[in-house]
C-alpha positions in Angstrom: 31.1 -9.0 -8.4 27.8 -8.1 -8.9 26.2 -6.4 -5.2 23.3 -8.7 -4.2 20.2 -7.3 -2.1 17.3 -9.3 -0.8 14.2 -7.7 -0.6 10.9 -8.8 1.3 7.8 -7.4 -0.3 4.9 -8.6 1.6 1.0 -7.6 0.8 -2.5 -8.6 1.6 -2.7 -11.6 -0.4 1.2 -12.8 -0.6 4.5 -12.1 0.1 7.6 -12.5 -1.8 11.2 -12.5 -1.2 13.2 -11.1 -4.2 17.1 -11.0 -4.9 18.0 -7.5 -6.3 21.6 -8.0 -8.5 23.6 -4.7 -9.3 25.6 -4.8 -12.2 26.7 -1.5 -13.9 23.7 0.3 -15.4 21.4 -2.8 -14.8 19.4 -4.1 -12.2 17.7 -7.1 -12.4 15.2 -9.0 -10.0 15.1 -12.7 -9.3 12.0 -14.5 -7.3 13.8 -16.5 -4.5 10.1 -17.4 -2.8 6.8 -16.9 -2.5 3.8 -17.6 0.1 0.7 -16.6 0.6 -1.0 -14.6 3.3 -4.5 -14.2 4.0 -5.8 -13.0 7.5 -8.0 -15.5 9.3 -10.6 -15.1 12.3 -9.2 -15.8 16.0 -10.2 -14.9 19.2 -12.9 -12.3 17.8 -11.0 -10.6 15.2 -9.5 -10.6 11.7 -6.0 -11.3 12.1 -2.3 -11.9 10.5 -0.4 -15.0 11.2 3.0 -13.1 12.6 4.5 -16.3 13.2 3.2 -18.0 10.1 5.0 -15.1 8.2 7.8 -15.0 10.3 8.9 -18.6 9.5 8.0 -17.3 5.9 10.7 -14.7 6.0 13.1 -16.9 7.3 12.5 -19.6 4.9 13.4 -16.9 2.6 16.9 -16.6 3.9 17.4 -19.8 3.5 16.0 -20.1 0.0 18.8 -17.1 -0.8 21.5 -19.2 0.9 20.7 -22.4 -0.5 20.7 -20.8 -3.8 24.2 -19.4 -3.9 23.3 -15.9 -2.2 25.3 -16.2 0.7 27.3 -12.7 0.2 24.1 -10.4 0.1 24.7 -7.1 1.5 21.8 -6.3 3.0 18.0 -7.1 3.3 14.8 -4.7 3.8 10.8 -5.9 4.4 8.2 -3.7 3.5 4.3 -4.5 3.9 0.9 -2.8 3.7 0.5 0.2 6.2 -1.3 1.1 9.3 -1.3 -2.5 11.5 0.7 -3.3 14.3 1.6 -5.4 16.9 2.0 -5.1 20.6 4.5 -6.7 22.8 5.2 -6.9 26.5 8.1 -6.1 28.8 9.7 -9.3 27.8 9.3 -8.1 24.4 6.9 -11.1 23.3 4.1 -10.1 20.5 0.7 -10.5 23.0 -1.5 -11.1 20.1 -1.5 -11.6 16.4 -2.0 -8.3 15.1 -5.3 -7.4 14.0 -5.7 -7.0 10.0 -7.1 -3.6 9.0 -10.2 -5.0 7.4 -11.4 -6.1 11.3 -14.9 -4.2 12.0 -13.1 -3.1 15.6 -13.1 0.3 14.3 -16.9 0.5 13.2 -18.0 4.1 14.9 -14.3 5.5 16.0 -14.2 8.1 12.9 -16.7 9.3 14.7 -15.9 9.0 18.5 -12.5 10.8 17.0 -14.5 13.5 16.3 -16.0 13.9 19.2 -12.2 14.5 20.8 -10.7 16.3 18.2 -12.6 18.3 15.2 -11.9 16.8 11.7 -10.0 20.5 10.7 -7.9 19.8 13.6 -6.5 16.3 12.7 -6.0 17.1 9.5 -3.9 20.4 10.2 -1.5 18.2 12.6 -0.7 14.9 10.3 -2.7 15.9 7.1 -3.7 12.0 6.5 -6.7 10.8 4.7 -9.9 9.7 7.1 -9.5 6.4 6.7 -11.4 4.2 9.8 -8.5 1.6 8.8 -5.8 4.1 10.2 -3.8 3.2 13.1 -5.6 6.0 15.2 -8.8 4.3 14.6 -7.8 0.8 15.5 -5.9 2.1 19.2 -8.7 4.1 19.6 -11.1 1.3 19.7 -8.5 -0.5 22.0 -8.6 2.9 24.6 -12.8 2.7 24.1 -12.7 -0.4 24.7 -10.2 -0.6 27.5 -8.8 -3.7 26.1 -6.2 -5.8 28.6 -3.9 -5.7 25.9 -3.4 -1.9 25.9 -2.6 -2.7 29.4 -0.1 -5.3 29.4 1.8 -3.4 25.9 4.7 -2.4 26.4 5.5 -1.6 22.7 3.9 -0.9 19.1 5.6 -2.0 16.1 4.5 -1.5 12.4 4.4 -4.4 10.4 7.7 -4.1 9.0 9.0 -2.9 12.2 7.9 -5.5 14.1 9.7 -8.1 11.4 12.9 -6.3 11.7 12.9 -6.7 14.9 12.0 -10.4 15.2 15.4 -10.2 12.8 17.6 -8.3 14.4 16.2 -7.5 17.9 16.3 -3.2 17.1 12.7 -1.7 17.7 12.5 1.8 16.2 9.3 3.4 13.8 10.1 3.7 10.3 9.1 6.5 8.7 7.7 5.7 5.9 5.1 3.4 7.8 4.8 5.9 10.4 3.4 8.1 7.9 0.7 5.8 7.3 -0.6 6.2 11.2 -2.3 9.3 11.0 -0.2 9.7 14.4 2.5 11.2 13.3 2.6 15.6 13.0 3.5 16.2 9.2 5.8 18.8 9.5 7.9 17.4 12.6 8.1 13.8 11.5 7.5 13.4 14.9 5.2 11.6 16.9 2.1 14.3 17.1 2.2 14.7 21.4 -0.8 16.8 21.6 -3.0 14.1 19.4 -2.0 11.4 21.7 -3.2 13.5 24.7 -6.6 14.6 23.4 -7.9 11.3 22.4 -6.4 9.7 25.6 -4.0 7.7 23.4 -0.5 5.7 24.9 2.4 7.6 23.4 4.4 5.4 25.6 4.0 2.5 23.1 5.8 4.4 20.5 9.2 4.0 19.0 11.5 6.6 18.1 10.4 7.6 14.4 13.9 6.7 11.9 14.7 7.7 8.5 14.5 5.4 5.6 17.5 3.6 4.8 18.9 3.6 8.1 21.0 0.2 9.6 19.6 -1.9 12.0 22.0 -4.5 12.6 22.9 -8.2 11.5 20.7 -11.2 11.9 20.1 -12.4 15.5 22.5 -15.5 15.9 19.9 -18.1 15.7 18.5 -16.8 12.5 22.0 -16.2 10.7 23.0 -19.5 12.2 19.8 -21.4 11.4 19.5 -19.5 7.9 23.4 -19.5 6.6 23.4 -15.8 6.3 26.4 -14.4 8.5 27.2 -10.5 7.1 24.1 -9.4 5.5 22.7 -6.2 7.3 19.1 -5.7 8.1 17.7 -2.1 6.6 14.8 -0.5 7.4 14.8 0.2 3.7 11.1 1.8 3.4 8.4 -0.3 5.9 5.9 1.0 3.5 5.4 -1.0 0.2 3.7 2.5 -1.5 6.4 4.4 -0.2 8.9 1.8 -2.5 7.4 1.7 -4.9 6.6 5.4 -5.7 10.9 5.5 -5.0 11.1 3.3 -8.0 8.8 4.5 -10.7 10.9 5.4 -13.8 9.3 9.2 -14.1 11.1 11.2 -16.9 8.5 14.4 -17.2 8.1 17.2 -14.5 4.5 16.8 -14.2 3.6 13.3 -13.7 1.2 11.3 -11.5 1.4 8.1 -10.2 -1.1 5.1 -9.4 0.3 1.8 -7.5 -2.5 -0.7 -8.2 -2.8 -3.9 -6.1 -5.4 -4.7 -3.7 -5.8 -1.2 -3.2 -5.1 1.6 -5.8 -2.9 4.6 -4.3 -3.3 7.8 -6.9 -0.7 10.7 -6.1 2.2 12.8 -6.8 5.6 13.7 -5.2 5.6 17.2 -3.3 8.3 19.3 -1.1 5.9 19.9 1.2 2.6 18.3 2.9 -0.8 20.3 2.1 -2.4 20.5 5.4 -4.9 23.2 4.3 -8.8 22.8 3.7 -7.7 22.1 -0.1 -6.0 18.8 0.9 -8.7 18.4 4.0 -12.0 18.1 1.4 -10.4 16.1 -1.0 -9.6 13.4 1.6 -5.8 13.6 0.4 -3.0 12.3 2.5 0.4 13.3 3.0 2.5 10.2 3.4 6.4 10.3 3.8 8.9 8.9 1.0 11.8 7.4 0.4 13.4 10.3 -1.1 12.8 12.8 1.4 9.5 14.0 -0.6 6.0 13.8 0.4 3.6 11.5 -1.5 0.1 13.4 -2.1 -2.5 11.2 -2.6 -5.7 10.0 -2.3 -5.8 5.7 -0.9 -8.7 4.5 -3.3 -10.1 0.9 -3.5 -8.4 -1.2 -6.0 -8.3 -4.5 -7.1 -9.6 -6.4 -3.9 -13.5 -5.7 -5.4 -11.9 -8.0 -8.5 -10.3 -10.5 -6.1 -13.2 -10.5 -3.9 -15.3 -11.3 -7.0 -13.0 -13.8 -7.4 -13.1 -15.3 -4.2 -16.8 -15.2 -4.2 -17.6 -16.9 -7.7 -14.9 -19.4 -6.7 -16.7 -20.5 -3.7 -20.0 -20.7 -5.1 -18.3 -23.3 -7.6 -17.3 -21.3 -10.8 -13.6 -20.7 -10.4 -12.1 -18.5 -12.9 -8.7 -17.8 -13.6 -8.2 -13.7 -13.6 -7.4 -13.9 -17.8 -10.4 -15.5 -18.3 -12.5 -12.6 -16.1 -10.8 -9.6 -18.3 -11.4 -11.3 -21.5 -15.3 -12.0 -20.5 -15.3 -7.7 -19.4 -13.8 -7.1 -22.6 -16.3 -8.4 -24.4 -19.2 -7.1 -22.2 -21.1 -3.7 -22.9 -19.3 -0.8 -22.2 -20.5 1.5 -19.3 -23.8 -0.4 -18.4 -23.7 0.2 -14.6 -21.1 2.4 -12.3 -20.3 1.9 -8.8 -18.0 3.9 -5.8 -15.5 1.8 -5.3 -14.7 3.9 -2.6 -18.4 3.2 -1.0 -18.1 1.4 2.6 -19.7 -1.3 1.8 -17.1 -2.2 -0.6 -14.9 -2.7 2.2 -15.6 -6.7 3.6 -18.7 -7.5 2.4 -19.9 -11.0 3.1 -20.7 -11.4 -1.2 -18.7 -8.7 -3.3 -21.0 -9.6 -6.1 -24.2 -9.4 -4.3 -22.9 -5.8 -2.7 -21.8 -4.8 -6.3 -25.6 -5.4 -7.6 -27.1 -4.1 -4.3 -25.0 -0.5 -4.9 -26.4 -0.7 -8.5 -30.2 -0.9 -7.6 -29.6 1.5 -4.4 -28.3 3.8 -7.4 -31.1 3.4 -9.7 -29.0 1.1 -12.4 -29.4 -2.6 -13.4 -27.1 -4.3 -11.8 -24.6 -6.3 -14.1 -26.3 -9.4 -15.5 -23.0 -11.8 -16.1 -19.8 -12.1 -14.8 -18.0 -10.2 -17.1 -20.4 -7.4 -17.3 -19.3 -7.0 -13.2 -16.0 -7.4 -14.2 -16.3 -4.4 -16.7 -18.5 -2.5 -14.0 -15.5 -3.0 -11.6 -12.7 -1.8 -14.2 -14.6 0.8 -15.6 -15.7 2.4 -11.8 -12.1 2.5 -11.0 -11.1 4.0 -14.2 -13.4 7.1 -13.5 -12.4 7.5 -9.8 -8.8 7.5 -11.0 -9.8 10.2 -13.3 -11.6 12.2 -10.3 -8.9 12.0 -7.9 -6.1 13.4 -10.5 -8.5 16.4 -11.6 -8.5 16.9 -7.5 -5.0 16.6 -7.6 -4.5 19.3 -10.3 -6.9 21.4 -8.5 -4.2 21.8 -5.8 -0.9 22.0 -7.9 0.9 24.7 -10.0 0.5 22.2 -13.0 -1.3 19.8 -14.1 -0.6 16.1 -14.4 0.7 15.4 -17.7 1.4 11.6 -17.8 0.5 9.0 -15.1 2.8 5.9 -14.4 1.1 3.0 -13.1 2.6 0.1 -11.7 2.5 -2.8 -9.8 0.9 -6.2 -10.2 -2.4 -3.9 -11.2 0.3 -2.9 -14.4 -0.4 -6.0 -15.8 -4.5 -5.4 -16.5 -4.8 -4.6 -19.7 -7.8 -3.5 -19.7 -7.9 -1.4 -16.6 -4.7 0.4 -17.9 -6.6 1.7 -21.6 -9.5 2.1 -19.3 -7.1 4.5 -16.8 -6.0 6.5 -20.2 -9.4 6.7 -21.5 -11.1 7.9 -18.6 -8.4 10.6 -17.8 -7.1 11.4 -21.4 -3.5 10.9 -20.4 -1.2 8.8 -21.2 -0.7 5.8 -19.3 2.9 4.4 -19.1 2.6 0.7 -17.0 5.3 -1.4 -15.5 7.4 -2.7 -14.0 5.1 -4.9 -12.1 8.2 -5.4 -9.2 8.3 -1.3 -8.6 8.0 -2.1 -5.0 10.5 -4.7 -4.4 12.6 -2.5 -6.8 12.5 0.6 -4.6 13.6 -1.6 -1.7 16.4 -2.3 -2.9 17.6 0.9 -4.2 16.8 2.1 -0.8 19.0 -0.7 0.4 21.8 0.0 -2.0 21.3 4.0 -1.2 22.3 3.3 2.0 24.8 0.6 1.5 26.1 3.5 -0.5 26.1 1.6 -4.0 23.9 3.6 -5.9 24.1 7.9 -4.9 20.6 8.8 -5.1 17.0 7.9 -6.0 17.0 9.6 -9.3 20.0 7.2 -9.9 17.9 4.2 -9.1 15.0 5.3 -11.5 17.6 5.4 -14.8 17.9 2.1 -13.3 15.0 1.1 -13.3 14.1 2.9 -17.2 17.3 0.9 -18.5 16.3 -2.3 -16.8 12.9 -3.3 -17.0 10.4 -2.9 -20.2 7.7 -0.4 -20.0 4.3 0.1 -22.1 2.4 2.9 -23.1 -1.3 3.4 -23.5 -2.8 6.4 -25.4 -5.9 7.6 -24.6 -9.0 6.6 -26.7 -12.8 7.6 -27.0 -12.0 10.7 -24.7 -15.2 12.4 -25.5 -17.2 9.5 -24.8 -15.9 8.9 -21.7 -15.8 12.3 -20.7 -19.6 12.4 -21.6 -20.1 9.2 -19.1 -18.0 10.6 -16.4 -20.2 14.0 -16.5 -23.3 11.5 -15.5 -21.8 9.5 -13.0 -19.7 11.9 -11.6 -22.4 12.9 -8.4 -21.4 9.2 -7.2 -17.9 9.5 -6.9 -17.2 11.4 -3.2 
């Protein structure tokens, strides 16, 4: 019989819960559900709906069982990095947890800095300054000597904290860890020394545990309540980069990769973390994998300018399906304005448009004068910081990228994928759009001890899934742009 996984990929606009069937040489994915997840204002702050997505997760379950899945082996969650939730000694959440977009951590980069030089921080857990980290956001909680540091008695990631609402085990993840900028890079352990100079509470933390490692079955209710009796919980990967990077169907020595979603992570696969001034000025991080390898790479701003757009244009009464957007940018002039997608105010604006055109004037270019021409702006920006951050990426390796692999649902732009070949002069090879729930489930099947290793799981994934290239075009004349604009890009 064919071995049956169930994998929950959750992100920033929706989750999913996806049945992975091995057969032989071929894996294939089915959708079992999906729901939406946005966070929403309460009590002061930007926050996720934990039991909202919790009921989510277990609808799931039943979804599988009703379905005929009864006799999966196992099931993994993975999310988006760097939240968490708090509970108390009776092991009850306290609060929703508090979305990463939330303005809580406006001035602690700073504050930080004040407690610990920026060569410093870098040297012990070699993670990008992000003010989104986890550092940042219990930071503001010891400034701000919030009741509910007082009354926590644990911190969960987000996938740690649904594992345990599953099965009752608390521990840290690594992969999700990783994503803290709490963590000491070389150790895998929780940095002690960082949590003392910034007057942080090392006593919330969990012990830190590999990828792939059991939790248990589903608490009684649940298996009772969802029909699912035997299946294992695995803390398969809590980070959904993490996945899908353990998933991409690489071939070539030298190759780069670029998970596109909300946000776009740009990066390669290393031995070992660079926690020298190289990695420190280009803002890389060094995040754990799957496969016992470090991801290098640089978190960049993705698709959430598009979907902000979106959202925007939508509310103003023009909706727009996304097709319709990349066929107006297609047909809009090339290279007419240029932004940062990486600029802060990029990061919640109250009118992505209006900040788009704002960053344009501030910059001394027109701003885009129709839809599609912001569209194109959009696609075009990211296509150039792409190209910056894997000529910062070679700058630091032996040799230099020779093919990128982008996946994710960003795979499925078109447009944005020639634009990613153009702007760098590499080929581009996109899809599968699933990478992360596929890596979830190789990393279940790794440890259910169906598949031998990750390099295993990637033939997989090659022999399973259709992929499509992109050749670079109109190098010269992108190069010649990028030359201009490049003083922009930090």
């Amino acid at each position: 019989m064919p071995n049956k996984y169930l994998a929950f990929d959750l992100g920033a606009e929706s989750g999913r819960a996806i049945l992975g069937t091995l057969a032989g040489d071929h894996l294939s994915l089915t959708e079992i559900h999906r729901f939406e997840n946005a966070p929403i204002m309460q009590a002061g702050h930007l926050r996720w709906q934990a039991s909202r997505l919790l009921n989510e997760l277990q609808q799931g379950l039943v979804r599988a069982a009703q379905q005929g899945h009864r006799d999966i082996a196992a099931i993994g969650i993975d999310t988006w990095g760097v939240d968490f939730g708090l509970l108390d000694r009776s092991d009850q959440l306290l609060e929703n947890p508090v979305a990463y977009r939330d303005a809580r951590t406006n001035g602690m980069v700073e504050r930080g800095f004040e407690l610990i030089p920026a060569e410093e921080l870098y040297a012990l857990t070699g993670i990008q300054i992000m003010p989104i980290n986890t550092l940042y956001q219990l930071l503001s909680l010891v400034e701000a000597k919030a009741a509910v540091l007082q009354a926590a008695e644990s911190l969960l990631f987000m996938p740690d904290l649904f594992n345990f609402m599953l099965t009752g085990a608390k521990a840290a993840e690594y992969s999700i860890a990783s994503t803290s900028q709490l963590l000491n890079a070389r150790t895998r352990a929780w940095a002690a020394e960082l949590f003392a100079r910034l007057n942080l509470p090392l006593r919330l933390m969990q012990p830190v545990i590999m990828p792939g490692t059991r939790l248990g079955k589903l608490l009684p209710p649940i298996a009772g309540a969802t029909g699912l009796r035997t299946a294992e919980v695995i803390a398969c990967g809590g980070h959904d980069t993490a996945c899908a990077v353990a998933a991409i169907p690489a071939q070539a020595a030298n190759w780069a990769y670029i998970s596109s979603g909300t946000w776009s992570l740009v990066g390669v696969e290393r031995d070992e973390p660079i926690l020298d001034e190289r990695g420190r000025n280009y803002n890389f991080t060094n995040e754990g994998g799957l496969n016992n390898k470090i991801r290098l790479l640089r978190n960049t701003m993705g698709l959430w300018l598009l979907q902000r757009c979106r959202k925007d244009w939508a509310a103003a009464g023009a909706a727009h399906e996304y097709a319709e957007l990349i066929a107006l940018a297609e047909r809009a002039p090339a290279f007419h304005a240029i932004i940062d997608p990486d600029a802060p105010v990029f990061i919640n604006p109250g009118n992505m448009p209006q900040a788009i055109a704002d960053f344009c004037r501030q910059t001394q270019q027109a701003p885009p004068a129709s839809k599609g021409a912001c569209v194109r702006t959009i696609l075009e920006s990211l296509a150039f910081r792409y190209r910056c951050i894997i000529a910062r990426i070679n700058a630091v390796s032996a040799a230099p990228v020779e093919v990128i692999h982008l996946v994710g649902g960003g795979s499925q732009n078109e447009l944005l994928n020639q634009f990613t070949a153009n702007a760098t002069g590499l080929p581009v090879i996109a899809g599968p759009v699933e990478t992360t729930a596929l890596g979830n489930v190789i990393s279940q099947a790794i440890s259910c001890g169906e598949i031998a290793t990750f390099d295993e799981g990637r033939t997989l994934v090659r022999n399973s899934f259709p992929l499509k290239e992109y050749l670079p075009r109109e190098v010269d004349r992108w190069s010649e742009v990028y030359e201009k604009i490049k003083p922009l890009l930090r």
